[in-house]
N, C-alpha and C positions, 0 to 999 in steps of 0.2 A: 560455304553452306549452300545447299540447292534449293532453288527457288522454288515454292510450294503452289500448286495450280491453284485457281482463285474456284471456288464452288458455289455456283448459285442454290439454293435450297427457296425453292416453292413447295406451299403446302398448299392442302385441299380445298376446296371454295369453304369458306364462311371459317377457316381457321386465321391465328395472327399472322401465318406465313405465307398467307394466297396472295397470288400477282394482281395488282391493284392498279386500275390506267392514273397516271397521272398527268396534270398539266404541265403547258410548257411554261408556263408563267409563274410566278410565284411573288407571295409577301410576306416578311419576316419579320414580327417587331415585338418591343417589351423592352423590359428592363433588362439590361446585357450589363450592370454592376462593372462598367468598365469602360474605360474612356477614349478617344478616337487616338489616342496617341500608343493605344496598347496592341499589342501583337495580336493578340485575339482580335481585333476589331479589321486591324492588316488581314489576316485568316479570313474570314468572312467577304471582304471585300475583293478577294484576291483571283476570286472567279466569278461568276456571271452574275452577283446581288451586288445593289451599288447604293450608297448613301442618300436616301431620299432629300435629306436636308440640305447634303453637299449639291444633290443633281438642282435642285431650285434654289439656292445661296452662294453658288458657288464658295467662294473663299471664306464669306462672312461666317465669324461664328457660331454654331449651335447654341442658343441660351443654355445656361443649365436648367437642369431639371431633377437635381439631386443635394439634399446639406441644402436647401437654400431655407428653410426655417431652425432645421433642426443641425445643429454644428456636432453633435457627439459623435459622429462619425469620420469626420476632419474639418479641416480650417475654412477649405473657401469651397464655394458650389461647384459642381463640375455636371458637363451634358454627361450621362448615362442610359440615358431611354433613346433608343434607334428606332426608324423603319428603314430597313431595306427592301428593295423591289429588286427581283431580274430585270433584264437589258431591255424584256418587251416593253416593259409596261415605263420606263421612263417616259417615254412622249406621253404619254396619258396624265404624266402627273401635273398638277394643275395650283396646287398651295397648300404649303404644312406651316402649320403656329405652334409656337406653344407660349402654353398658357402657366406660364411665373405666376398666377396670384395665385393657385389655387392650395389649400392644403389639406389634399385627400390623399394624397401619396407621400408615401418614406417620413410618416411623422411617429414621432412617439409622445406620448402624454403619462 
């Protein structure tokens, strides 16, 4: 099968397809419903965004942050909420917590 040329498509200022400057830096975080042991998380880490938690903990690990009041979803807690940073912005980081008491997130009543 032949290889199909790749096309860029720019549209005109102020449409969703106009050229946009971006930075070189970037942060990506939230709830990724998926844990550091899953391919999706491998994906992610696999090019220039890196585990914020891993880059200040090395080895130690991530508390959970998921299932830890509420079990109907499985048996024992697991980390699921990430930040990742690109490569610039590692020196910069400086300290991540999390915060286990709180129950504003993933409960149901």
């Amino acid at each position: 099968m032949p290889s199909r040329p790749i096309v860029s498509v720019t549209g005109a200022a102020g449409s969703p397809f106009q050229a946009k400057t971006h930075t070189a830096q970037a942060i990506l975080c939230g709830d990724f419903n998926l844990e550091a042991s899953a391919p999706e998380y491998a994906a992610i880490t696999a090019g220039d965004l890196h585990d914020a938690w891993r880059a200040l903990h090395g080895a130690q690990p991530q508390p959970a942050t998921f299932r830890l009041f509420d079990r109907s979803y499985g048996p024992e807690p697991v980390a699921c909420d990430f930040v990742f940073v690109s490569a610039g912005l590692l020196p910069r980081l400086r300290r991540m917590a999390i915060d286990g008491q709180t129950r504003a997130s993933d409960r149901s009543e």
